[in-house]
N, C-alpha and C positions, 0 to 999 in steps of 0.2 A: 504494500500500500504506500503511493507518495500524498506525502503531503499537499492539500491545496491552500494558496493564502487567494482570500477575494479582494480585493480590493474594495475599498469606500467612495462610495461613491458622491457626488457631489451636486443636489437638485438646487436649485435656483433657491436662497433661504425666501424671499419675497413672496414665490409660487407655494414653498411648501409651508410658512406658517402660515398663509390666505388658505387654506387647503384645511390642515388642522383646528386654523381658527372657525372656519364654517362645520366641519363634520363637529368639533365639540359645540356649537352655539346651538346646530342643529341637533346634537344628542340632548343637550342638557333641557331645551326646550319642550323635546317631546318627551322627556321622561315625570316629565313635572301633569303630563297630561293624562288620562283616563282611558283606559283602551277595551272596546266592544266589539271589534272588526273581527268576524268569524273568516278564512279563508275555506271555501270548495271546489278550487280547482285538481282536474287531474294532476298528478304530481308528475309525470312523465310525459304526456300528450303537451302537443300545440295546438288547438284548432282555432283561436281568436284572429283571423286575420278577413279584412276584407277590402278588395283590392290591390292596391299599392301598400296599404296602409296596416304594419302587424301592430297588436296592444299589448302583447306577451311573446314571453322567449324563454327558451331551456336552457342558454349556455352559460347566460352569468354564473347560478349557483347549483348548473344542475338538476333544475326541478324548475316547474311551469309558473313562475312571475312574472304579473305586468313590469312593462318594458317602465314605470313612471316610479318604482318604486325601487330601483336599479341603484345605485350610486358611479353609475358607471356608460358611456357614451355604447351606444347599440345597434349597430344597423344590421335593418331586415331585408333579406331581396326574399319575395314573397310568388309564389309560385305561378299566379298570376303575371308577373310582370318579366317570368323567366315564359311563359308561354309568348306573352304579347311580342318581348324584343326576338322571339327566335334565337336562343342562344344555343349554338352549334357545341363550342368547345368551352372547357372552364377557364380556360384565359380571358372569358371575354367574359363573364360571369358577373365578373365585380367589377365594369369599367364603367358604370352610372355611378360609383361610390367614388364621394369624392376626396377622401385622404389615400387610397388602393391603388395602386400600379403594379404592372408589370414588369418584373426582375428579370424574367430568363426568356430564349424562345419557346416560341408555341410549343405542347409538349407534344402535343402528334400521338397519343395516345398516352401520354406516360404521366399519370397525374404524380407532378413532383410539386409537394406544397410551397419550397424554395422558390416559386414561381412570380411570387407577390410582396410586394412592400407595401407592411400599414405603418402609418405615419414613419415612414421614414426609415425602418426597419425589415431587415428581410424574412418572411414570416418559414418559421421553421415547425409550427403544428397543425397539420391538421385533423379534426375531429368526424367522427362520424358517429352521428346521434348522440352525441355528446360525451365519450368514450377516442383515447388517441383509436386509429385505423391503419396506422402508416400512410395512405392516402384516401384520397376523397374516393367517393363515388368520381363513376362515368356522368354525363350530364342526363340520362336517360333517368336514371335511378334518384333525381333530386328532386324534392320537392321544392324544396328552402334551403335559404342561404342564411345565417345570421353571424356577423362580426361583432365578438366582443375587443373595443377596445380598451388597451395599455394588460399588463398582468393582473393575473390573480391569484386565488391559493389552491383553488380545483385544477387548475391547469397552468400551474407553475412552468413549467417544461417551454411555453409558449415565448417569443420572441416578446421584445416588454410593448413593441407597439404594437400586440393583440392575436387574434386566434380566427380561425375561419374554423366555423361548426354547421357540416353540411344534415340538412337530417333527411334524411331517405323516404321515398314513396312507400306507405302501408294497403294495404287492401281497402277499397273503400267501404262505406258501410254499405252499401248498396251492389247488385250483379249486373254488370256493366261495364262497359270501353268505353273506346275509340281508336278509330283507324284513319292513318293519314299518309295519304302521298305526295310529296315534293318533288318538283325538277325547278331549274332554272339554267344558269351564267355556268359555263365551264362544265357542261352536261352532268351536272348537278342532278343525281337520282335517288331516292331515298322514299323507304316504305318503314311507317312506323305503327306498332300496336303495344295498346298498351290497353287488358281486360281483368277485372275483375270476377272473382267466381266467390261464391257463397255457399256453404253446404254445411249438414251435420248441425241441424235448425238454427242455420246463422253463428254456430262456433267459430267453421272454422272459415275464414276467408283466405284467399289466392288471387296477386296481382302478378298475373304473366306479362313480361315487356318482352318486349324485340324491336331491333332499331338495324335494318341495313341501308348503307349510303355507300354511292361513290361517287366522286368527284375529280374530273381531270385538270383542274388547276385552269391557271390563266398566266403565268409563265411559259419560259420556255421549254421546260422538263414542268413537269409536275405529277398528278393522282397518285390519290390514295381511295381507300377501299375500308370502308367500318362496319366490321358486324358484331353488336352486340346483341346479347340475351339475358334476362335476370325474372327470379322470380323472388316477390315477398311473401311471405305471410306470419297469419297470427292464428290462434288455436285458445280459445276458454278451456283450461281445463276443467275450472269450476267456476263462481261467480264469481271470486276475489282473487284467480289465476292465470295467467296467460302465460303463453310460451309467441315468440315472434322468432322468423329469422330471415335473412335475404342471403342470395345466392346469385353472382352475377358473373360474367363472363365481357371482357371486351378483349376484341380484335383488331389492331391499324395494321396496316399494310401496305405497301405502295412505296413511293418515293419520298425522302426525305426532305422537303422544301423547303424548312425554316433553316436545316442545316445545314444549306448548301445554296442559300442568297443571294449575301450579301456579302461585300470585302469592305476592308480599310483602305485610308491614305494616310499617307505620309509628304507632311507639306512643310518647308521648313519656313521656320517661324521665331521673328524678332520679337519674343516674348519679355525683356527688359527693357527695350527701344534705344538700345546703347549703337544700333545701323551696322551688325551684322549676324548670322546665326552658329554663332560657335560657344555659344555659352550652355549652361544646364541651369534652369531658370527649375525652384521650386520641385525639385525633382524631374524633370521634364528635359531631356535633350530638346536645344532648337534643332538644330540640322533635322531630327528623323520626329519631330510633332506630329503625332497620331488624330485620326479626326474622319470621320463617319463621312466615308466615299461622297463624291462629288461628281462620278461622270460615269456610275453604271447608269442603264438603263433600268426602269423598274421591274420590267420580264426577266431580269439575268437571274442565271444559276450558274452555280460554278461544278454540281455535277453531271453525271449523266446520267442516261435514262437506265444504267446497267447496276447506279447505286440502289439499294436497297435498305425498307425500312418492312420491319418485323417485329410488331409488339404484344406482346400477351401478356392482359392481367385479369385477374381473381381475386372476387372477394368472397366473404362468406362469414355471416353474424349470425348468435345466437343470443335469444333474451329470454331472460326468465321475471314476470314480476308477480308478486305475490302482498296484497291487502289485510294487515291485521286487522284494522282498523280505518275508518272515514281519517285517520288522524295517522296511519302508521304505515307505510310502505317499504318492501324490500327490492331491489332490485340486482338482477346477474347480467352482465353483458360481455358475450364473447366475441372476439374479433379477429380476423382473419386476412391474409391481404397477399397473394404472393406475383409478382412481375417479371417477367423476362422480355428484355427489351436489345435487340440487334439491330443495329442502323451501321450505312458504309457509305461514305462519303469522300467527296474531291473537294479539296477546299485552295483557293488563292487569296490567304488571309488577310494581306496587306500589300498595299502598291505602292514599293518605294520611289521616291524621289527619281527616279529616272520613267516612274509610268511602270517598273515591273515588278510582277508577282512570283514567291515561288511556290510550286503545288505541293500540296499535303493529298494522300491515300491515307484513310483512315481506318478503320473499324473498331465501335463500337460495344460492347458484349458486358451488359448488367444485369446481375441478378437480385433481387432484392426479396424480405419475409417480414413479414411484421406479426405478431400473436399479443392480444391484449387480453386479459382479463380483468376486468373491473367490477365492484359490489357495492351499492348504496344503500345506507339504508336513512330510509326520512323522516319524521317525526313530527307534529307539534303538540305542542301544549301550551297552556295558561298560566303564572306562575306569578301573583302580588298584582293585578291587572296588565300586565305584558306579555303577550304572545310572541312565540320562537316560532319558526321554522330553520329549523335542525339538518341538514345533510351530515354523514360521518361516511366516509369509505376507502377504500382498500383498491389500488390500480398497480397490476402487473404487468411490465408491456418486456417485449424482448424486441431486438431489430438485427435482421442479419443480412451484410451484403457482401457482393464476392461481384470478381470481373475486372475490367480493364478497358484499356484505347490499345491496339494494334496500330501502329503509322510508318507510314515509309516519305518520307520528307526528301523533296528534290535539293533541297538546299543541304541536307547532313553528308558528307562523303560516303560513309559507310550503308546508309539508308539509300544513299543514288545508286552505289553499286549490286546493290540488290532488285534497284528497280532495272536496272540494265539488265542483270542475271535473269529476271522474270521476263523481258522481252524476249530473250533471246531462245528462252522453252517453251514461249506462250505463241510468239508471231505477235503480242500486241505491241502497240508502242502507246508510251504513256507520256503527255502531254507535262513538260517539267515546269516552263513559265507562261505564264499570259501575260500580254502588254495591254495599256492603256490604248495603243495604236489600234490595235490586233482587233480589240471589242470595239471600237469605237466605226472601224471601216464597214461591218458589219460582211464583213467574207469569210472569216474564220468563224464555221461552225463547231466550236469548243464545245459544244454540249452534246456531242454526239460521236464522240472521241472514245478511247477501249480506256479502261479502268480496272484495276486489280479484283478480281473475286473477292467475297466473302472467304472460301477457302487458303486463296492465295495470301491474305492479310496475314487470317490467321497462323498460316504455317510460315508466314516468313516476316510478317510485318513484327515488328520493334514495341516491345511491348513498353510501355509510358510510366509503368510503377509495378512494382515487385510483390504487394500487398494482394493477398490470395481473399481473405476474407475478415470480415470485422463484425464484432457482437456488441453489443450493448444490451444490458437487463439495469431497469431500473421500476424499484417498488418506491410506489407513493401512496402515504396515510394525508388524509386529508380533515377537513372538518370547517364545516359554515354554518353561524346563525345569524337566520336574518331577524333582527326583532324589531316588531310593530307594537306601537302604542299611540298612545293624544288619538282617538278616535280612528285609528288608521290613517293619519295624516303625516306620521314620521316613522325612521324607520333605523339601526342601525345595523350595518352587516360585519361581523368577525368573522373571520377566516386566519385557519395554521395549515401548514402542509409541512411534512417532512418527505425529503428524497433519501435514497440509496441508488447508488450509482455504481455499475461494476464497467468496465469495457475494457475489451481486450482484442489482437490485431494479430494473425499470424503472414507470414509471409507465404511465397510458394515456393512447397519441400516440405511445409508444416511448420518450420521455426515460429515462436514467440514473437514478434516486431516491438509489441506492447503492452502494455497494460496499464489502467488507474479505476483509482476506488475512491469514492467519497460520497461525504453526507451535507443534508443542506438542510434549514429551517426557514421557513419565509412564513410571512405577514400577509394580510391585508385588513383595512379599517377604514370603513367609508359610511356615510350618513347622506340621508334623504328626508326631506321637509317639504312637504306638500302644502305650497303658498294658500293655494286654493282647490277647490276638486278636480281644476285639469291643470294646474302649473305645479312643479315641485324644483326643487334647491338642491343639487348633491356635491358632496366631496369626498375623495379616498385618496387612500396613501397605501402603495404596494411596490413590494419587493420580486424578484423574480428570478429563479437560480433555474440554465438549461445545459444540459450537458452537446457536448456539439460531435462527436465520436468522431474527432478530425485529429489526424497524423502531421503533428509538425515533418515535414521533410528533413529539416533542418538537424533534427535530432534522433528523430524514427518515433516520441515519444507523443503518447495524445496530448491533445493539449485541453489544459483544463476546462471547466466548466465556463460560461459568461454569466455574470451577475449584473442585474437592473434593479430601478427604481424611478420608481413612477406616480406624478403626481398628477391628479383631476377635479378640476372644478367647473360647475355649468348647469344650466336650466333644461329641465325638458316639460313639457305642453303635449297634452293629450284630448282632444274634443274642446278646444277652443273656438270661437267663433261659432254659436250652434252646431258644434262638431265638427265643423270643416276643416279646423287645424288642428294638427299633432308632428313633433318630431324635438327633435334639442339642439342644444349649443355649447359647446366646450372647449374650454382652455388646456395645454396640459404641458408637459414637462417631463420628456425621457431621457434619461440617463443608462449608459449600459458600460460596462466593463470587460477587459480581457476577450476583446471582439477578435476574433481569428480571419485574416482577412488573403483569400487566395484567388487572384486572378490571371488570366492567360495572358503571356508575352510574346506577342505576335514575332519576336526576332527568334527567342532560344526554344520559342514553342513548349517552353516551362513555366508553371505558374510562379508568379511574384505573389510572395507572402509576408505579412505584417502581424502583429498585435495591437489593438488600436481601443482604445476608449472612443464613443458617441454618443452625441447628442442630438434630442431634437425637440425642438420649440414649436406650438403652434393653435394654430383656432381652426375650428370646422362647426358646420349647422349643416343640418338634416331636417327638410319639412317634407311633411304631405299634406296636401291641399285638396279639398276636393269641393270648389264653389257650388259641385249642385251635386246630386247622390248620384248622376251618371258621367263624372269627370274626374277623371284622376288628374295628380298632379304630384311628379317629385322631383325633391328638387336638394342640391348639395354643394357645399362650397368647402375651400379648404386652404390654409395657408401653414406651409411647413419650411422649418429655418433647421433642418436636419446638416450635420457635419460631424468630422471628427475632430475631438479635442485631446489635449494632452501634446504629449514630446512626437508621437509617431504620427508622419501623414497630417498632422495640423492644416485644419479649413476643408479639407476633402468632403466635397458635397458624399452626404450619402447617397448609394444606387438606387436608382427610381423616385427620389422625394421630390415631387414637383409641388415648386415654389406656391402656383398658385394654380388651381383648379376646381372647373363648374362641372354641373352636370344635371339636364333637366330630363324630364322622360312625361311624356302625359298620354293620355289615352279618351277620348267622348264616344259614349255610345249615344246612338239615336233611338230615338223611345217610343215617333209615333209616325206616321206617313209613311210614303212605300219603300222606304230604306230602314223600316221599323227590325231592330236588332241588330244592323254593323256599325263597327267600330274603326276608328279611325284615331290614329295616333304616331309619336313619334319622340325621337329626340334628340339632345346635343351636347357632345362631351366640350370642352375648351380646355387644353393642358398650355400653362404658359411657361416656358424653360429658362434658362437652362436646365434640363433632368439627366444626370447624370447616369451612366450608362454600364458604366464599369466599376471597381471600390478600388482601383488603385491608384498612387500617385501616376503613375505611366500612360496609364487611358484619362486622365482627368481631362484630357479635351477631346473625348470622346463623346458629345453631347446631343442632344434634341433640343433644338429649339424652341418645340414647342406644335400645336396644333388645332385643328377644330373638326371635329366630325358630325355629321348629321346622318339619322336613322329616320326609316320613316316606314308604317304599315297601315292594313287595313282588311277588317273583316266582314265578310257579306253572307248572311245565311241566306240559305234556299232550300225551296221544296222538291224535289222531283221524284215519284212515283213514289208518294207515301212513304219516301224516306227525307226526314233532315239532312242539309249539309252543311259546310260551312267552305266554300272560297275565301282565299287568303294568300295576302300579296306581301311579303317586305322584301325593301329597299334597301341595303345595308350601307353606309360610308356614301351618301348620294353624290358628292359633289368630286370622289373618287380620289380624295386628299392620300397623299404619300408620305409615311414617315416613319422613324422606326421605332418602332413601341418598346423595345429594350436589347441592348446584347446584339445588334447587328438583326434581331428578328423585327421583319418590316410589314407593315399594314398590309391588310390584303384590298386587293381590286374593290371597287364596286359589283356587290354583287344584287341580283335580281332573281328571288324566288318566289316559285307561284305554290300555293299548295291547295288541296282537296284535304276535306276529311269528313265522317258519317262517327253517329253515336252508332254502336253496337248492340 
């Protein structure tokens, strides 16, 4: 066992005794007051949502609370408004929320939670049904989306700018579908069902889904190919017993797109303004200043049609819950998760200063398992006029990956003599440089050029790291009460968690690489004041310990855990205005420590790695509006001052934290005349940059400048032969803006679907 030391961390004192001083003004107020407020919500279900607009969530404390009595900022993407925008893939999932970006490329089937930065932060958990998963659901199998933001003590492990908590489609209560088919832009074809069964006098229900699509891109190379399958259900074993579980299947296939883009440049650059470029400004050579291509075309790819992409994952949950009492629930939740994910790729990463690129062959080959088991159990009771709600539980997750990068680099000696060696027993020849000339004359078809096998990588290409397989087990005791008093008008929440932490690294041959052990205690303490029956007052204060199961190179040794803290303060409003308005407001204040920061260096094709303390400052609002009961409206703003502080990397914007960012989405349905039941709706992201692209000082001017996107659809029901339909049309990206949403992965086209669909 080595030793961990954490580091102290340092929150703005202004932010956090404003923080303190609200959660105590707001405790000591309400405890002075009388409390009568019975709670009868299911303690596990969400059903409170309607429209745009949810009033309760599960992730905060693990059990079903309105969203008002929270001490904590909360957004819902509500299953409705994932049907209305058509969302394809889960990168695109959270791009109406306005502190959320995208960190990595499209994953092409590979739900890596690392995908997404909240406030500023690269979020490393994600939940399914409120239990870690290793990852999310497929987008088939979602119903809902809810981000809890900054840490807490149920889900410690979480980066401290918050957690994505997917919670999955159940059987409905009723037997019943629907079936839907889609074509559009880039022979876009896709058949989806999705049907409920009921049987066993309504015990046991069965939701079968199936989802096949293929899609031929609108690049120069492109298609992929998605077939998933999943089925949910639940089962009463008695009145106060159910058993639930899901079982789901996804497949991508096809070519690699996001991985095989886009390139850099290299432009050299009087970054001091001393009038020439031979200095190192800030970390940054001028001569070789890196910076997000300027003269591909938007169709380019830099593979070809012989690269291949091959993804398979599986999941599979099991739940047990059981009712002492209207006041006393058990819950078992088992999780399952396992991926194998092979992609081969051509890549010409960077176009030096003379306009030329050298090619990389790559391949890909990850394996990854995740097993959780988790047990809650919930409680309330009454106790001097004060009511608890009680969560205490028990989470064992294990996470096991194995694999590598295979690459053969035209630029390495040893790596080009092997690419020689393969022409010469294959007959291919493999393309070593692209010029800026080359792509720009448009006569060199490069995208149709011979490429190394999948076999041929594997048996010859150069493997990137020596690391055979890595484990992490870690058990977490938890424990929350939220207590209600003053009429149910306040509220405050404690929360403890303790971690155990094992990981351990072998190399290939079996040797040892690693190991570390350690243990961690965290907080949280936050208070809620309810102004009036639809405004309340919250503030918290939390700690956040995650282990990151990451191998300094440097040493061979893991590197320790990251420790945060985090401070909240802000209003949220629930059915104000005759119910029209609901959503909140919030200031906040993150700090994290012992950040492991490992990014790719386009010269040595080795990641560049740091230790780095970060910070991030910022305000964001969430409303929904709904002027009349058949108009939605949401709407989000967001200002984030995210960087890193300390000795290392000092000023480094963090990846993804855009400065400042909107995002509106609305929907009207019509109520009477002969367009009586379609919908019409749409909406508009605004990202304004710099947004940082990469975490290291070497890419720092690797940036986006920024954006504006419009969405736009519309729904039309019809009768024909005594069956219901519904025709439906979106627009995605109308105005067909270009830019790159993170990591060299770049917007897709304008695209144009038409769909059909019939209840069942």
């Amino acid at each position: 066992m080595k030793n961990m030391v954490y580091p102290q961390l340092i929150i703005p004192a202004y932010l956090k005794w404003m923080a303190l001083f609200c959660s105590a003004l707001l405790a000591t107020y309400a405890f002075a007051q009388d409390d009568d407020e019975v709670f009868e919500l299911d303690p596990f279900v969400v059903t409170n949502t309607e429209g745009y607009t949810a009033t309760n969530t599960i992730s905060a404390t693990g059990l079903n609370t309105p969203l008002i009595n929270l001490p904590m900022a909360i957004n819902v993407v509500t299953s409705d408004f994932l049907e209305d925008s058509h969302i394809g893939e889960f990168t695109h999932a959270l791009d109406y929320n306005a502190s959320i970006s995208q960190t990595g490329r499209n994953h092409n089937g590979r739900t890596n939670p690392q995908i997404f930065a909240i406030r500023g932060f690269r979020n490393s958990t994600m939940l399914v049904d409120g239990v870690l998963g290793g990852a999310v659901l497929p987008m088939q199998m979602v119903d809902r989306i809810e981000v809890v933001k900054g840490p807490n003590t149920l889900y410690g492990q979480a980066e401290p700018g918050g957690l994505v908590n997917v919670i999955s489609k159940k059987p409905s209560s009723v037997q019943g579908g629907k079936v839907k088919a889609i074509v559009g832009d880039g022979a876009w074809r896709q058949l989806k069902l999705d049907y409920t069964l009921r049987a066993m006098d309504d015990k046991l229900g069965l939701r079968v889904m199936s989802d096949n699509k293929e899609f031929d891109g609108w690049r120069l190379v492109g298609g992929q190919q998605h077939d998933f399958k999943g089925l949910s259900g639940t089962y009463a074993i008695a009145d106060d017993t159910e058993f639930d579980f899901v079982l789901a299947q996804n497949q991508v296939t096809g070519f690699p797109t996001q991985r095989a883009t886009w390139g850099f440049e290299r432009i050299a650059t009087d970054l001091n303004g001393d009038g020439d470029t031979d200095d190192t400004v800030d970390g940054i050579r001028e001569a070789t200043a890196r910076y997000n291509n300027t003269f591909l075309p938007e169709d380019y790819v830099s593979s070809t049609a012989e690269n291949i992409m091959d993804h398979d994952n599986y999941w599979m949950s099991l739940g047990f819950r059981h009712s002492f009492s209207d006041n006393h629930n058990l819950q078992y939740k088992y999780n399952f998760h396992d991926l194998h994910n092979i992609t081969t790729f051509r890549e010409f990463n960077t176009f030096g200063t003379d306009g030329v690129a050298g090619g990389l062959d790559a391949l890909d080959d990850f394996r990854g398992r995740d097993e959780v088991h988790t047990l809650n159990d919930t409680f309330q009771f009454e106790s001097g006029g004060v009511r608890h709600q009680v969560l205490l539980g028990v989470r064992r997750s294990e996470r096991y990956n194995s694999g590598g990068t295979y690459r053969l680099r035209a630029t390495n000696a040893a790596e080009s003599a092997i690419r020689r060696e393969l022409e010469a027993r294959t007959g291919k020849v493999f393309r070593d440089f692209l010029s800026k000339d080359e792509i720009l004359s448009g006569t060199v078809r490069y995208w149709e050029e011979d490429v190394p096998s999948l076999e041929e990588l594997r048996t010859f290409g150069v493997r990137s790291n020596q690391n055979d397989r890595s484990i992490q087990e870690v058990t977490t005791f938890y424990a929350t009460d939220n207590i209600f008093f003053n009429e149910g008008k306040s509220n405050v929440l404690f929360g403890v968690r303790h971690i155990d932490l094992e990981q351990r690294s072998t190399l290939l041959g079996g040797a040892e690489s690693g190991s570390v052990s350690g243990s961690d205690v965290n907080f949280q303490f936050g208070a809620v004041h309810r102004i009036n029956p639809h405004v309340s007052a919250f503030g918290s204060w939390a700690d956040a310990f995650r282990p990151q199961n990451t191998i300094d190179p440097n040493t061979g040794e893991f590197v320790g855990p990251q420790t945060s803290e985090a401070i909240e303060v802000g209003l949220k409003f629930d059915g104000v205005g005759d119910g029209k308005l609901s959503g909140s407001v919030a200031l906040f204040s993150i700090e994290q420590s012992n950040v492991f920061r490992s990014d790719h260096n386009p010269v040595t094709f080795i990641n560049d790695t740091a230790i780095t303390d970060d910070l991030s400052e910022g305000f964001e609002f969430e409303l929904f509006y709904n002027p009349v009961p058949n108009w939605n409206i949401v709407a989000s703003y967001s200002y984030i001052d995210a960087k890193v502080v300390g000795e290392v990397a000092t000023g480094l914007q963090l990846e993804g934290a855009t400065p400042h960012r909107f995002t509106l989405f609305n929907s009207y349905t019509v109520k009477e005349g002969p367009l009586e039941g379609a919908r019409f709706g749409g909406g508009m992201v605004f990202a304004d940059g710099p947004i940082q692209q990469f975490g290291n000082i070497s890419n720092s001017l690797v940036t986006e400048d920024g954006y504006t996107t419009f969405d736009l659809f519309a729904r039309f029901p019809f009768n024909m032969g005594d069956r219901d339909f519904e025709f439906g049309i979106n627009i995605d990206n109308v105005t067909d803006e270009f830019f790159v949403r993170s990591r060299a992965g770049t917007s897709e086209a304008r695209q144009v679907l038409f769909s059909l669909s019939t209840e069942l």
